[in-house]
N, C-alpha and C positions, 0 to 999 in steps of 0.2 A: 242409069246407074242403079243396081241392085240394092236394095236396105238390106243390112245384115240382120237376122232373128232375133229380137229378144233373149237374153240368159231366163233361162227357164228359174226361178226362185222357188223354192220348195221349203221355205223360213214359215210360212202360213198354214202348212200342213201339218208341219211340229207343233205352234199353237195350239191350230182345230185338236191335235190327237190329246195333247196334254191339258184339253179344256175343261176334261169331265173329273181327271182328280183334283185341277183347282178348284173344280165348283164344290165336291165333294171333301175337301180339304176347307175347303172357309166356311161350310153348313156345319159340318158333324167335327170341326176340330177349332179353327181359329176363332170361330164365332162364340161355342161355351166356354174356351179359354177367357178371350176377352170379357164376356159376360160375367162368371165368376170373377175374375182380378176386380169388377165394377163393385158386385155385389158384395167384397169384401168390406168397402168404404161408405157403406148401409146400413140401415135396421132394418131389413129384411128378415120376417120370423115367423112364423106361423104357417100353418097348411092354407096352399092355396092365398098366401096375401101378394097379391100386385102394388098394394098401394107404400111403398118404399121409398126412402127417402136416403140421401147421402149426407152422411156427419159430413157440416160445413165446421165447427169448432174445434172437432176436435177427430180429423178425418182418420187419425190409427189406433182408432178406439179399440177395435177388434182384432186388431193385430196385438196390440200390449195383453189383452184378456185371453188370447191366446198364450202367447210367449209365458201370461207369471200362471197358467193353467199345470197344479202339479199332474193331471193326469196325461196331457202333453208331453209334459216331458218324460214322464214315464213312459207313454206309448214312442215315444221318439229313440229312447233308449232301449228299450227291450227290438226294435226295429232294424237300430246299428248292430245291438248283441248277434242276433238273429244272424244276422247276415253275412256277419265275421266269422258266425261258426261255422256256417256252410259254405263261407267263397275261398277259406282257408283249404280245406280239405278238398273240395270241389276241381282249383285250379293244381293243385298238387301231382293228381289223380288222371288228372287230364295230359299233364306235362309227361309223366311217366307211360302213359299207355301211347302219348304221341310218339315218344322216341322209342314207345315198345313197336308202333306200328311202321314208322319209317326207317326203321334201323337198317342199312343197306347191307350189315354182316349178316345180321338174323333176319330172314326171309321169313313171315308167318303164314302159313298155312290157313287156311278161311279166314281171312281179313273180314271178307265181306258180312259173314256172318257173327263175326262178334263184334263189327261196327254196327249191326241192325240192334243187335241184342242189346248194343250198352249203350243206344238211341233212343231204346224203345220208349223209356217213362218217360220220356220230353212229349212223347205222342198221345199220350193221357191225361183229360181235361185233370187242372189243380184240383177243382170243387173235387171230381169222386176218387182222388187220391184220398183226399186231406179225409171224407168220410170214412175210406177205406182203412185206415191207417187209427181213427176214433173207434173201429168197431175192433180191429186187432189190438189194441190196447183197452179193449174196455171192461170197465169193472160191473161186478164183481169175475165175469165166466166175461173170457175173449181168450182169443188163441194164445196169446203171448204168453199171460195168466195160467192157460192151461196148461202151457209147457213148462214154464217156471216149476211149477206145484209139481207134474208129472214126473219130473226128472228129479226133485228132490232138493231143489235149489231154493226152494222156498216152504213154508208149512203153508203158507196164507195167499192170497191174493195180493195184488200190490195194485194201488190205486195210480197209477202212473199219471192219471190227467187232473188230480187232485194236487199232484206234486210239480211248484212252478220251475223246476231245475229241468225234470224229465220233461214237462211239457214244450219247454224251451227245445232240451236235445231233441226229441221228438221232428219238431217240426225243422229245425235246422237240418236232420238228419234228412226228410221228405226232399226238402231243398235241392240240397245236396244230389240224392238221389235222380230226382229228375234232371238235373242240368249239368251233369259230369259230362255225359255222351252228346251233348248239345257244346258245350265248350271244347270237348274235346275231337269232334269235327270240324269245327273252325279255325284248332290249332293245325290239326291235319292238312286245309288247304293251305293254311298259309305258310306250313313246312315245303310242300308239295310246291312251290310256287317259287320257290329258292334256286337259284341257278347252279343243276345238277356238278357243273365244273368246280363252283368250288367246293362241294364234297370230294369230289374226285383227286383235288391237290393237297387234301387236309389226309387224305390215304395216303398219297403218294409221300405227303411227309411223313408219315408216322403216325398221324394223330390216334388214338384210339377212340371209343364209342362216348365214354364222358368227356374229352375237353372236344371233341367234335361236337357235341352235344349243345355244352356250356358256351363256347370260345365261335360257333358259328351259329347254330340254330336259333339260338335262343336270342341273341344281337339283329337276327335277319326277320323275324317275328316280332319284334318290336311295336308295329305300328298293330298285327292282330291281339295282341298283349292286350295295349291300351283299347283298343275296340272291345277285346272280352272284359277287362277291369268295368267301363265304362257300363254298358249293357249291363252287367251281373249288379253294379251300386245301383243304375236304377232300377231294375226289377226287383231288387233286393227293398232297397226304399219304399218300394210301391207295393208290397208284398201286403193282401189282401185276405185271399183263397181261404189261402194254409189258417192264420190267425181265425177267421171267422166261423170255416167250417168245421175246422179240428177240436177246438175249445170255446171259441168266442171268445176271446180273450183273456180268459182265466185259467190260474183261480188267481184271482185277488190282481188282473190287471197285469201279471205277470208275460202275459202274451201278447197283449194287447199292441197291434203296430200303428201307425200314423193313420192309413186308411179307413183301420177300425173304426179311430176314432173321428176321424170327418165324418164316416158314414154313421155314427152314432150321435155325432150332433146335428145334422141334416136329415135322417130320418127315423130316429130311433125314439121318437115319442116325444124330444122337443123340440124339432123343426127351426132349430139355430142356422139356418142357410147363411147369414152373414158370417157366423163364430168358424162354421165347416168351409167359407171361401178364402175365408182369412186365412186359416188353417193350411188348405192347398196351398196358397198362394207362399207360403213360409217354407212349405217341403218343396215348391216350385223352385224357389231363387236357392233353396238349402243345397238341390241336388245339380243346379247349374252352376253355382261356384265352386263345389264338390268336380266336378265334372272339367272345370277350367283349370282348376290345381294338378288334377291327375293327367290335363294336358301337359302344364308345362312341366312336369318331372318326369313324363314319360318321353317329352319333346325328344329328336334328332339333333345330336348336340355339336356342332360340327367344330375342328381343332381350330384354335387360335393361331396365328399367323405371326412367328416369331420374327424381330426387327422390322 
């Protein structure tokens, strides 16, 4: 009697392929996470000190010194400012040029090439934006300056990175700039992704270009909604670049976002690595309950079931 073959199992080859980003995923990502959340519940302080110890008495030492820290909550605030300004306008900007680019009435003419063009500053590192953008604004003689005075719109220069309002729009406006055409190709696929039929019966009834818009596009995008909201509050949160390079987080703290400020207690001349892990570890849980909120109100709400 013949033995039938073994099923061939190819479960082991998935592992092997997927071994090299778990290894690379627990070096370079779960191992500093975990390490930090450690460090936070330490006096860990000084360049170079190994010899740390863990608050057994009073182990949220660092987290309360944190939290009553007015510059924290200053940099925590100018960070949601920030972010408001530019995810406001940003997703606006993006919705209008989606339903400029899928509109099935109006056909656009080189698509392609004004989706490169209004892509493009997603493709350029933040650091030599955020410099680029301090030399066009900068005092006394910068372009901006020079146009201002040249056209007559000013007698004088204007100090714009001395002033914490402008330096605020400034850099919300960078924001902005860079991530319209990154949001708004994400909205694009997941327009693009929608089952062409039921546009097709939203014509066939009547519908016009807004409540097609409003009444199916915008309901069928829901779940890329929630993924761009989500994405934009943590990058927004974590927004580093712009604040460091552009001003450093002035004048008078005015700029100054959460990053700044971790990285100015862990390396900025008083090597507080415990006050900076504590620190993370606060915007850590801040933007994952942030982030479970914006699930469930963006959730799939499905009809209740009458009698």
């Amino acid at each position: 009697m013949k033995k039938t073959p073994k099923a061939l199992s190819y479960a082991k080859y998935g592992y092997l392929f997927s071994l090299p980003f778990v290894i690379a995923y627990a070096i370079f990502s779960a191992y500093p996470t975990i390490y930090t959340a450690i460090l936070g519940f330490t006096d860990c302080k000084g360049l170079g000190n190994t010899n740390w110890h863990i608050y057994t008495e009073d182990i949220w030492r660092n987290f309360r010194t944190i939290l009553n820290n007015n510059t924290f909550k200053t940099s925590l605030s100018n960070t949601v400012v920030i972010w408001i300004m530019n995810f406001i306008p940003q997703i606006v900007l993006a919705l209008l040029l989606t339903a400029w680019f899928t509109s099935k009435r109006n056909q656009i003419k080189g698509q392609g090439f004004f989706k490169v063009v209004f892509y493009m500053p997603n493709i350029i590192t933040a650091a030599s934006v955020a410099i680029l953008f301090n030399v066009l604004f900068g005092y006394p003689k910068g372009p901006v300056n020079d146009l201002l005075v040249s056209l007559g719109l000013r007698s004088e220069a204007y100090y714009f990175t001395n002033n914490a309002t402008a330096s605020r729009w400034i850099i919300a406006f960078i924001q902005f700039w860079m991530w319209y055409g990154y949001t708004m190709i994400i909205l694009i696929s997941g327009v693009l992704g929608i089952n062409p039929e039921i546009f097709e019966a939203a014509e066939i009834d009547g519908a016009n270009d807004r409540q097609t818009f409003w009444q199916i596009t915008i309901p069928n995008i829901r779940t890329i909604l929630t993924y761009t909201l989500i994405t934009s509050m943590i990058g927004g949160l974590n927004m580093y670049d712009m604040s460091k390079m552009f001003n450093n987080g002035n004048p008078n703290n005015s700029t100054l976002t959460v990053n700044v400020f971790i990285y100015n207690q862990a390396f900025a001349g008083s090597y507080m690595y415990n006050r900076a892990a504590a620190a993370s570890m606060i915007l850590f849980v801040l933007i994952a309950i942030l982030s479970i909120v914006v699930f469930y109100l963006m959730r799939e709400r499905t009809p209740k079931k009458i009698g």
